[in-house]
C-alpha positions, -999 to +999 in steps of 0.1 A: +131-163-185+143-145-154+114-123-155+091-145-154+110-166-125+108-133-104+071-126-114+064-163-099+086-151-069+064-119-061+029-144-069+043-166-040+053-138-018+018-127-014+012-101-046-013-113-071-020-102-107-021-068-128-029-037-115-059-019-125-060+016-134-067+035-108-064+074-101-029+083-080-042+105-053-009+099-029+023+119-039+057+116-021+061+132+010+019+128+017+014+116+056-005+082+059-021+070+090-007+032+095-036+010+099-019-021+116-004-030+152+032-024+143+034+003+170+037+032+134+008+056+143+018+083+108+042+073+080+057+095+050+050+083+018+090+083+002+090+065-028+065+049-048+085+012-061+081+000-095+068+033-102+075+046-142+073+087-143+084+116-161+114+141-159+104+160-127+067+148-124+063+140-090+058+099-081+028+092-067+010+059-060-027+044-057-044+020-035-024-018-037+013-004-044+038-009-028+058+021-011+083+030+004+079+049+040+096+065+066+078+066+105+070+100+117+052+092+149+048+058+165+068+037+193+105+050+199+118+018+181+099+018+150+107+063+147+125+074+118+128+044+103+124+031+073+099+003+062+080-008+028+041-005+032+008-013+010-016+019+002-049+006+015-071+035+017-068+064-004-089+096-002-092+107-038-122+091-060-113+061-085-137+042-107-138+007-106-146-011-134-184-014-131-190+019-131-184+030-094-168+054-076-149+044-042-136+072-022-126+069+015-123+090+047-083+089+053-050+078+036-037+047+050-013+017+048+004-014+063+036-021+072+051-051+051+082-070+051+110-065+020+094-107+009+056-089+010+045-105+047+028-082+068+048-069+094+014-065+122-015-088+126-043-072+126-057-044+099-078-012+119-104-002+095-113-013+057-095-023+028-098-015-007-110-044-029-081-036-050-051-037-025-072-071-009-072-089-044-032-079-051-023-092-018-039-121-004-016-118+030-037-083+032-070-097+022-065-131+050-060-101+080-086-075+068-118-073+088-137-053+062-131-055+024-150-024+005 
């Protein structure tokens, strides 16, 4: 019963829906450019959250989880602290269900707030159709969904 009060929770908060598979191409400690107006220019990928491994496999996570980051260069306020983003853009290839493969040029995510609201309000760049459909506040600011 409590799950499925907290799974309503996360649906209201902005998360949608099962993720798909989709090929981890972002291990812990990768640098991610921050694609939003928060004043973050690069973040450190920390922890992946919800994230199920093995005995000394290294986490990694995919485009539409949700991480855990730490700011390596940006704005003296928002430095070497720590926030929760949302992968956007991920270099390595995944395969989509119909048959395509989606790669993009750079690693990057958004800053979001602990109840899943984005933190900027504007997205530089496009979004993966993946992270858009798992969190509408993500999709409702993107410019470009691809």
């Amino acid at each position: 019963m409590a799950a499925r009060a907290k799974t309503r929770a996360l649906i209201a908060r902005g998360m949608i829906g099962q993720r798909p598979k989709i090929s981890r191409g972002l291990l812990v400690g990768s640098i991610l450019i921050c694609a939003d107006n928060t004043g973050a220019k690069k973040i450190r990928l920390i922890q992946v959250i919800g994230y199920k491994g093995r005995l000394r496999r290294v986490p990694s996570g995919a485009v539409g989880d949700r991480i855990t980051v730490s700011v390596r260069r940006g704005t003296p306020d928002m430095r070497k602290k720590i926030f929760q983003a949302v992968i956007i853009r991920q270099r390595k290839p995944y395969r989509r269900a119909d048959g395509v493969w989606v790669q993009f040029e750079d690693n990057a995510a958004v800053i979001i707030t602990p109840e899943g609201e984005m933190k900027g309000s504007e997205i530089r760049g496009p979004v993966a159709k993946e992270a858009a459909e798992r969190w509408s506040r993500i999709a409702s600011a993107a410019s470009i969904i691809i």
